[in-house]
N, C-alpha and C positions, 0 to 999 in steps of 0.2 A: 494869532496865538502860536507860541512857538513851542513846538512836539517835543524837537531833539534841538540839544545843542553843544555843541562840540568848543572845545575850550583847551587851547595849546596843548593840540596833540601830537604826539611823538612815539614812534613805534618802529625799533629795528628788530630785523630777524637774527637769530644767530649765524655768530661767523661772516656776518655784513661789513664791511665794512660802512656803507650810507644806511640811510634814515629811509624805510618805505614810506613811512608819514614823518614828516617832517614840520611840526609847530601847527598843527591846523585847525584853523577854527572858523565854525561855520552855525549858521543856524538853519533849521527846518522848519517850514512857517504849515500847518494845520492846512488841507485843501491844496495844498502846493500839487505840483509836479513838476520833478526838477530832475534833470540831467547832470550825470560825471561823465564828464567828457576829458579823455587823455590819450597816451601814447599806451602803447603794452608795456607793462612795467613801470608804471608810473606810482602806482600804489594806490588804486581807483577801487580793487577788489579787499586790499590791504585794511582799509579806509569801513568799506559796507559790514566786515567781520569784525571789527573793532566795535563799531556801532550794537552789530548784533551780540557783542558780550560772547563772541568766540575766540577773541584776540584782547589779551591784554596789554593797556598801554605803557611804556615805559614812565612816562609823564604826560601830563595832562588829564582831560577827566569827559565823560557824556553822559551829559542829564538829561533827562527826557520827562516832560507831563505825567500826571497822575493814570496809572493802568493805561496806556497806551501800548498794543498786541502790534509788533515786530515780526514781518515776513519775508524771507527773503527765497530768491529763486539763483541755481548754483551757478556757477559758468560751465562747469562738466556736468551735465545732467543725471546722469547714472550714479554720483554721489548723495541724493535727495532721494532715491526714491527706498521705502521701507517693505513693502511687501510686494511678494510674487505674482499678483492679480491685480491688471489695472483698479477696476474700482475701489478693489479696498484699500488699495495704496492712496486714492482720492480722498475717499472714508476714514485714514487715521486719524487725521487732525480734528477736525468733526469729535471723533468718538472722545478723544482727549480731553476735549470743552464737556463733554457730558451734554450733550446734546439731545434731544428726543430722538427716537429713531427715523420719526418723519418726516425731521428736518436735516439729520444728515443723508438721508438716501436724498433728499432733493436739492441739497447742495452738491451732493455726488454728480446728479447729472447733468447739471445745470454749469458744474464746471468742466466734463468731458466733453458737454455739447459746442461749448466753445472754443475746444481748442481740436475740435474734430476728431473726437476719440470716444463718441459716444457708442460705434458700434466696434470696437475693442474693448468693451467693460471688462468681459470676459476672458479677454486674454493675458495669459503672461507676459510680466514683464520682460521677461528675458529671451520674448519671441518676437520682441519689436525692433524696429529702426533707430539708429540715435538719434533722429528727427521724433519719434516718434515717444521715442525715451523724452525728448526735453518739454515735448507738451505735454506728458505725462505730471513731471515734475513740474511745472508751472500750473495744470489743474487740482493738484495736492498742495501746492499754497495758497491757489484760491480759494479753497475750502475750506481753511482756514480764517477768512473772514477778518485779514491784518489792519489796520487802523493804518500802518506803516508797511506800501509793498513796496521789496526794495530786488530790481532784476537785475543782474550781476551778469551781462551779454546773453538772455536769457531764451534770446530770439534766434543768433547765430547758424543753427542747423534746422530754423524751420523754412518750408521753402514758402515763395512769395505770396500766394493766396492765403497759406494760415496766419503768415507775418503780416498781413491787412487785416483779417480776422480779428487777431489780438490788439492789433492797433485800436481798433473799433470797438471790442473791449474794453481796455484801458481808459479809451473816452469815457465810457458808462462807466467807469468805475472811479474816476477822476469825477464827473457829472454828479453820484452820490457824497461828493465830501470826503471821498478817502485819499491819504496822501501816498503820493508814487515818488519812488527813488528811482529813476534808471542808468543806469552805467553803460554805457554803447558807445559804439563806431557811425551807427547806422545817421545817417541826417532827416531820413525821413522821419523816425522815432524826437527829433528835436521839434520838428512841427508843433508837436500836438503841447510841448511843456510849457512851464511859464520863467523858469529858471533854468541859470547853469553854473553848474560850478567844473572849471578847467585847473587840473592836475595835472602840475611836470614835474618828474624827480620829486615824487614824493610832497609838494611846494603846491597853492593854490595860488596861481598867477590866474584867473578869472570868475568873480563869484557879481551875477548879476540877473539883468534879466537875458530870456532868450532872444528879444527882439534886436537888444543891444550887442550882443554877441551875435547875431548873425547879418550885423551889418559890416562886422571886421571882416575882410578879405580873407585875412590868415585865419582866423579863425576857424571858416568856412573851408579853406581850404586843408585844414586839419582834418577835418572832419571828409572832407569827398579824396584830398588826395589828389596827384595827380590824375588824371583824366588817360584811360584807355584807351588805344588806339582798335577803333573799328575794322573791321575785314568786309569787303565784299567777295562773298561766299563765293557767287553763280559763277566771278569770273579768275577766282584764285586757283579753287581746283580743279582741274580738268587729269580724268582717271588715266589717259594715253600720255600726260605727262608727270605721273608720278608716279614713285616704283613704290610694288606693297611691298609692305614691311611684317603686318600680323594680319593675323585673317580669324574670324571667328562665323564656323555655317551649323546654320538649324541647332544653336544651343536649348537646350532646356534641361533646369536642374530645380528642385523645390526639396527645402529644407524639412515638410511633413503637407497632409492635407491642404493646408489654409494659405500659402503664398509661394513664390520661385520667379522664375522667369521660363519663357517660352519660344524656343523654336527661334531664337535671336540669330539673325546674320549679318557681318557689313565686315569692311577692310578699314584699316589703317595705310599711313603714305610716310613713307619716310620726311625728315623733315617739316612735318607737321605738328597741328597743335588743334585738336576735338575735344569737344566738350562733351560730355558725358549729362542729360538734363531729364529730369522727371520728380513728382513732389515726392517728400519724406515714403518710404514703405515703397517705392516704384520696384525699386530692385538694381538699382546702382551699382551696391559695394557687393552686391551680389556676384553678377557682372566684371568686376574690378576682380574678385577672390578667382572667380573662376580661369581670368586672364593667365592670373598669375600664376596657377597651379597649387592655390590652398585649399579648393576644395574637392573632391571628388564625386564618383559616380552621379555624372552628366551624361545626358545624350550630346552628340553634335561632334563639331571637331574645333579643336583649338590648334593653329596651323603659325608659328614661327619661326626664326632661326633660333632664339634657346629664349628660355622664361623670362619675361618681364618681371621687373622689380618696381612694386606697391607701397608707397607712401600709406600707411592706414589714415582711416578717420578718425579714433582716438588718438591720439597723439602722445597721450600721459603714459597709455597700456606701451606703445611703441619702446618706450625708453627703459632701460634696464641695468647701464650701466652707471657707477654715482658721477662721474663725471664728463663734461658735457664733449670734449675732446676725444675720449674714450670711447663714445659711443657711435660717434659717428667712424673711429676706426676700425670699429668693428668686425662691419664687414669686408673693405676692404682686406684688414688682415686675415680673415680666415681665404680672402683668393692668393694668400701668400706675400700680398704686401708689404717691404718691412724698411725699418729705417729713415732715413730721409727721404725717401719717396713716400714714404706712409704720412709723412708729418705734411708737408707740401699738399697731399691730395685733401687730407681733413683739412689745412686752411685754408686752400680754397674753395671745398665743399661748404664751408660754413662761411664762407664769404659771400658767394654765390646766392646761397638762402639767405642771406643778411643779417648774419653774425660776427660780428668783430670776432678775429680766431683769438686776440691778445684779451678780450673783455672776455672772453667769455669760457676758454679752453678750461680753466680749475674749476668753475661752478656748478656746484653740485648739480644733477638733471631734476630733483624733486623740488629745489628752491625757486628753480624759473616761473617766469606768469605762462599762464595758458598761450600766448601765443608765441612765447619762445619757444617752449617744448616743441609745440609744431612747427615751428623752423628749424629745431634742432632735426625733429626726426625727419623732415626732408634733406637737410642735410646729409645723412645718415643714408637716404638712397639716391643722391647725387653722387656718394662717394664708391656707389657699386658700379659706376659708369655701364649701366646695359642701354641696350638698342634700342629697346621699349621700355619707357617710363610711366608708369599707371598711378594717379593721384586722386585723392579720396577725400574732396570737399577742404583741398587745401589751405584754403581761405577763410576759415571759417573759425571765427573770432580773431583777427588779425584785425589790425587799426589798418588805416588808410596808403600810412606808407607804408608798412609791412604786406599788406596783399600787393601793391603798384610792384615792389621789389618782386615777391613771389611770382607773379603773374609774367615780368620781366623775364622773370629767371626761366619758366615755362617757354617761352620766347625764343632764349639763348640757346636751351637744350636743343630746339628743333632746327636751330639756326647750324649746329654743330653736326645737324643730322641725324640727332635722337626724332623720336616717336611717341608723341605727347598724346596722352588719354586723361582726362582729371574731372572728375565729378562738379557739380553746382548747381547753384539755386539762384545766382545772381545773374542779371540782364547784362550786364556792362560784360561781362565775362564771359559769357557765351557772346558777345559782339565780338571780342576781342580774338577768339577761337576762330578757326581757318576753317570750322565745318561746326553741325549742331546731330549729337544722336539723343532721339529722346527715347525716354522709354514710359511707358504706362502700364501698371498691373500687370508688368513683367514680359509685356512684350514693344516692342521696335514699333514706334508709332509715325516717327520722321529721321528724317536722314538727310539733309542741307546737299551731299554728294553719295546718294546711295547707291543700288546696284543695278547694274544693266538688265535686261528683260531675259537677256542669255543666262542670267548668272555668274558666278566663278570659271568656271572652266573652260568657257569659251569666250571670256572677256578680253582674251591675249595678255593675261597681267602674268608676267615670270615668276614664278616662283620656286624654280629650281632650288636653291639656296635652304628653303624652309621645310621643318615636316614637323609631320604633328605632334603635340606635344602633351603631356601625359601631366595629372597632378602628381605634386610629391611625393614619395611615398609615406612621408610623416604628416600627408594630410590626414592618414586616417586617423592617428590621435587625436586631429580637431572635431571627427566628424565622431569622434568616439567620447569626448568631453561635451560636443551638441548634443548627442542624445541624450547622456546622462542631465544636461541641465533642462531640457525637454520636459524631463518624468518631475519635475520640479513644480510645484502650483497648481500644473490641471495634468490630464492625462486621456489619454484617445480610448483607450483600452474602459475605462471607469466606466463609458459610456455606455456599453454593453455587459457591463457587469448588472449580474442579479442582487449583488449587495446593494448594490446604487438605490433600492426598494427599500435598506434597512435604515432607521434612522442615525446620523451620526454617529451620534452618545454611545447609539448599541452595537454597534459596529466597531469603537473603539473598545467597549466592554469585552465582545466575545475576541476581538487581537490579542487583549491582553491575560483572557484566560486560556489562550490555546497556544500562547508563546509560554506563560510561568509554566504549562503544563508540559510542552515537549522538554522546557531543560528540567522537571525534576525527575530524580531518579530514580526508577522503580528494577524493569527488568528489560533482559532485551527484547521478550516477546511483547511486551507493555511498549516500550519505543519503538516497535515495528507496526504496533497500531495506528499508534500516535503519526508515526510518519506515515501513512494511507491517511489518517486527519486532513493534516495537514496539506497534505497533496491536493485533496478535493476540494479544502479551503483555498488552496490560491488556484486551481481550476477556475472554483466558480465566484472567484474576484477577477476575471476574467485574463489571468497570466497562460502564454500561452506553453503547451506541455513541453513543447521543440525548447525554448526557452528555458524552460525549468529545468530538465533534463542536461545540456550546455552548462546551466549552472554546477551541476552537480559534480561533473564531467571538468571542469577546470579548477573547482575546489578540492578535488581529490587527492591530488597531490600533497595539498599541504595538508592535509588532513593524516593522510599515510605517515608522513613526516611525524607530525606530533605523536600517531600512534605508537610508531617505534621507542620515542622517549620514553613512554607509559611505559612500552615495554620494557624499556632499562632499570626504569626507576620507581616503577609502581611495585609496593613489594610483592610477592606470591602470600595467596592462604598458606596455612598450615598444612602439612601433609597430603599438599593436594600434587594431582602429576603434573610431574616434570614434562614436558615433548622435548625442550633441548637446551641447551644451556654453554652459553658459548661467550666467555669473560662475564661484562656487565651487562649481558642479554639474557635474560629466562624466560621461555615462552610455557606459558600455563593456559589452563581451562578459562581463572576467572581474568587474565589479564587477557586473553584474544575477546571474551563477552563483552570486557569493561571498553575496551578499544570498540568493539562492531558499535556499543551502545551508544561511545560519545560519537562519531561516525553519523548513525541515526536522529541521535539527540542535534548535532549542528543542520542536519539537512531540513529536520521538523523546522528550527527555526527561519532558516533560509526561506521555507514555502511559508511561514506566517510573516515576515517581514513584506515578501515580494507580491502576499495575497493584499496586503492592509494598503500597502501606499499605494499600490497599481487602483484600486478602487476606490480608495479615499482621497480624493483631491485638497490639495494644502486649506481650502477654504472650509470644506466639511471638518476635517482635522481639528481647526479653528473653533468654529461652532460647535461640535461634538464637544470640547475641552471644556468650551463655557458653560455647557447645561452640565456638566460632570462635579466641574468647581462652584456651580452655586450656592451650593450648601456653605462652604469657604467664602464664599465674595460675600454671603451671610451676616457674617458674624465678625468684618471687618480685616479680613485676612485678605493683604494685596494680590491676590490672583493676575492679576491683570500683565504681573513682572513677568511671571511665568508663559502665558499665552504671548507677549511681546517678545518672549527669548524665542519659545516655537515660531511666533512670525519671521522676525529677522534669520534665523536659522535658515528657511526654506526662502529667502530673499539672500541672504550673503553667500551660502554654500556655491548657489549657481554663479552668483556675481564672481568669485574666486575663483571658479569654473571660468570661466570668461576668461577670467584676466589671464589665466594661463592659457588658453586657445590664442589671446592676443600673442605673448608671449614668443607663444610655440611659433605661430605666424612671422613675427618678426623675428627669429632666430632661420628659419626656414629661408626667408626672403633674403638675409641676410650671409646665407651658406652655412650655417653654423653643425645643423641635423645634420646633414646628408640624407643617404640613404637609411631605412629605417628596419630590419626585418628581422621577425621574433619576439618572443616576450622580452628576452633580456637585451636586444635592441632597443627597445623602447625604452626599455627601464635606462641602460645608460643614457640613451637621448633625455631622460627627464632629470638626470642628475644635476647636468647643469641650474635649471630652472628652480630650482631649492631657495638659493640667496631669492633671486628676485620675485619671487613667491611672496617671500617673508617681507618682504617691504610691502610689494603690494597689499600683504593683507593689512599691516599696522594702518599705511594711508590708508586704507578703503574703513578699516573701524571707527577711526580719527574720524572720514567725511559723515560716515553714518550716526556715531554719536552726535556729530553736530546737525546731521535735518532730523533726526530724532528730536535733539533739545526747540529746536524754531519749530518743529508744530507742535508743542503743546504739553509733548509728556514729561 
């Protein structure tokens, strides 16, 4: 019986000149599992949105079976997920079907248990790995319970035991009758299907079965690519004939309690190509940030000739500029590049990464597939030519020839006498590497050419040339946009709060009679009570005084600021005294009260805000809202819009947060910051970031609205 079926379809973007779907018709047989197998940019992802009713077709039409439930998992993972707390991000879809409680908390864990995330329930989202992130986002579409699961490279950043994991899953879930869509590179993922259908340009040049397809030679080799050339490790590097290049001793840095890295040490060789390996959450890009100089306050020493330049692992966050030539010039031209040496260095930076400079230089960066963008933004640190090149799971979502090319290009750089470091989860690629560092739970577990028994120091390696090297100083804005999205979902502090004792509801009750109270207006002696309230309300929400006090201390200013206005324009009583009067300034009795009280009045508020969220965790918040609105959810009044807005709020705020740390990051890497010091340094350093803010946020509502609509609500 056939599910879906697709009937001459046609679908250009704007401003395209070709067809992403071009005429295509296919059908989906009930129990199926069938593979889209193509090239990046073929129109594979074009194709599954179309299907899901997120993409409308120019022509053509998809029917589908009576109520048959459509799930799809993203290629970016971080575009699917809806709330700030793993499990309940699990828990949407569930709640959406109107489910029993009993039965979505055991779909809850029964889909974290399988993608290894069952002892993260309780963590934020925005505290995780993008590995970490994408099994996230594939356990919230299992629990959704699709008749139709369709994964859109869904597997790409998980590393190799949780990608057999899910394999083994998908068996069982294939085994009960449900139909699988998947769209991959991968060939082991073709094993398990019973179909394929093969996309080029947009065109289905192969719709059949998988046995038949994988007896074509080309086809097969579509799908693996050229073949990696192996390294034998023991006898390439020998440490007396390679000169260091980076050196990194006894790192240790951790983002809060619960993960970091520890006490990491090993060398870099010029001319080489290491592989950076450990599963999702090990501490990789950790590692990578730290190299670069994005992060700060580490122990240890970071020791080279000047700062390596970082390929991120988002790829999408990377790009900023609208077009694709632009942005790879980026950096170059802020080292002064100009003219026809600037044009020259971007075409063959994007040659290099495997970018036609003539296909590709006008197109926009937000219209390419997922695996252009990541060739665009290595591109983009190919064209900074530094001495150390740091790469962040490169490969990952790239077809066959697009990683063989990437991985080439890895090659080149060293062959040139760059200094290759690049994250991964794939075997062939770590062969392929000149050495292997692993890391587990944040420390150095193997090291294919590690360190002598002496150490650094007395190893005989020169190192004259290098000295150590210090993070940005516009790291701190990153490390100052991580806390704030930290306080976001859960919080450290809540846990030793005495309110944590009150329930929810009443907790949100007494916030909001001790906030309407500080701003109404009585006297100043009444807002000098009110502000001792309040004080001792965010005390014993456990904010701590040092903090609050800093607060008060940096608000001041503008506070003073406004005061003055008042004073300008607030008029005086009648016949009350003058103190001075000087143009459009008069300083009076009730004008210095009205000023101390709004003063008192903003600081009241400041300790009920910083008391309520510091002890109320996004998920009490939540629950608190619903026992408040039931009276509402009662008598048919949509409550549900409202608690969905507060959700996504405390889920996008931080994600925007993010994107500009990405941002910041890639402008950083990119030379753009500089040095950063003062308030109004920063503030200039953040003016740039405005435009590409703005975009980010439109995309990031765009992907949200649509895993919104695919689970359910």
């Amino acid at each position: 019986m056939e599910l879906i079926t697709v009937n001459n379809l046609t679908f250009k973007y704007p401003k395209s000149e070709n067809a992403a779907v071009d005429n295509v018709s296919l059908a989906i047989q009930k129990g199926s599992y069938t593979a889209i197998v193509g090239f990046n940019g073929s129109g594979k992802s074009t194709l599954a949105r179309i299907i899901c009713g997120l993409e409308l077709p120019e022509s053509g039409s998809v029917a589908f079976n009576e109520n048959v439930r459509l799930g799809i998992v993203f290629q970016s993972p971080k575009n699917q997920i809806v709330s700030s707390i793993v499990n309940r991000d699990t828990s949407f879809g569930p709640q959406n079907q109107k489910l029993p409680a009993a039965e979505i908390e055991l779909r809850t864990i029964e889909c974290l248990n399988v993608v290894d995330l069952l002892d993260h329930a309780q963590s934020g989202t925005a505290e995780l790995s993008l590995g970490q992130v994408q099994k996230t986002a594939l356990a919230g579409m299992l629990a959704c319970n699709p008749d139709v699961l369709i994964l859109d490279e869904a597997l790409s950043m998980i590393d190799p035991q949780t990608r057999q994991e899910v394999f083994e899953f998908l068996r069982y879930w294939h085994s009960k009758g449900k139909t699988i869509l998947h769209i991959t590179h991968d060939l082991d993922a073709l094993k398990d299907t019973t179909d394929v259908i093969g996309i080029e340009n947009g065109k289905v040049f192969y719709y059949g079965s998988t046995d038949a397809f994988l007896k074509e030679k080309k086809h097969t080799q579509m799908i693996e690519g050229k073949k990696l050339t192996s390294v034998n490790k023991k006898a390439l590097l020998k440490k007396n004939d390679k000169q260091v290049s980076f050196r990194v001793s006894d790192l240790s840095f951790s983002y809060n309690e619960k993960y970091g890295i520890k006490n990491v040490s090993f060398e870099l060789y010029k001319g080489t190509v290491t592989a950076l390996t450990g599963v999702s959450g090990a501490g990789k890009s950790t590692i990578l940030e730290l190299c670069a100089g994005l992060n700060s306050n580490y122990t240890g020493k970071i020791i080279c000739k000047n700062h390596p330049a970082l390929a991120q692992q988002n790829a999408a966050s990377a790009l900023f500029e609208a077009f694709a030539a632009d942005d790879v010039a980026f950096g170059p031209g802020n080292k002064g590049v100009k003219g026809k040496d600037l044009v020259q260095l971007v075409k063959d930076s994007m040659e290099t990464a495997g970018l036609d400079y003539q296909q590709f230089k006008n197109r926009h960066t937000f219209e390419l597939s997922g695996g252009e963008q990541r060739r665009l933004s290595i591109a983009g640190i190919i064209a900074l030519d530094s001495d150390v090149v740091l790469f962040d799971e490169p490969t990952a979502g790239l077809d066959a020839e697009a990683k063989y090319k990437v991985m080439s290009m890895l090659r080149q750089l060293a062959q040139k006498g760059k200094t290759v470091l690049f994250s991964t989860h794939h075997q062939d690629e770590i062969d392929f590497a000149d050495r292997e560092i692993q890391i587990e739970n944040g420390c150095l577990v193997k090291d294919t050419c590690g360190l002598s028994e002496k150490g650094f120091v007395e190893s005989g390696d020169d190192v004259s040339n290098m000295v150590e090297q210090q993070a940005f100083s516009a790291a701190g804005l990153i490390a100052g946009l991580r806390s704030v999205t930290s306080g976001f979902g859960s919080s450290v502090a809540a846990k030793k709060s005495i309110l944590l004792k009150v329930p929810a509801w009443l907790r949100i009750l007494l916030f909001l009679v001790l906030f309407i109270a500080s701003l109404c207006p009585v006297n100043f002696i009444a807002d000098a009570v009110m502000l001792g309230i309040c004080i001792a309300y965010a005390l014993i929400g456990s904010v701590r005084l040092k903090s609050l006090l800093s607060s008060f201390i940096k608000i001041l200013p503008f506070l003073l600021f406004f005061a003055v206005l008042q004073l300008m324009f607030k008029a005086p009583l009648p016949d009350e005294v003058r103190f001075t009067t000087w143009k459009f300034l008069t300083i009076t009795p009730s004008k210095l009260w009205f000023c101390g009280a709004t003063i008192l009045r903003t600081y009241s508020a400041i300790c009920c805000i910083c008391g309520f969220f510091v002890s109320t965790p996004e998920y009490d918040l939540i629950d608190g809202l619903k026992i408040l609105l039931w009276p509402l959810e009662a008598v048919k009044i949509p409550v549900r819009y409202l608690i969905l807005i507060i959700e996504i709020m405390f889920r996008f705020v931080p994600l925007l947060i993010e994107e500009t740390g990405s941002i910041i990051k890639t402008q950083i890497i990119r030379g753009s910051m500089g040095t950063v010091k003062g308030v109004w340094g920063k503030i200039k350093a953040l003016i740039p970031l405005f435009v590409p803010i703005i975009i980010q946020t439109i995309k990031r509502s765009e992907a949200l609205a649509d895993a919104i609509t695919m689970r359910g609500f």
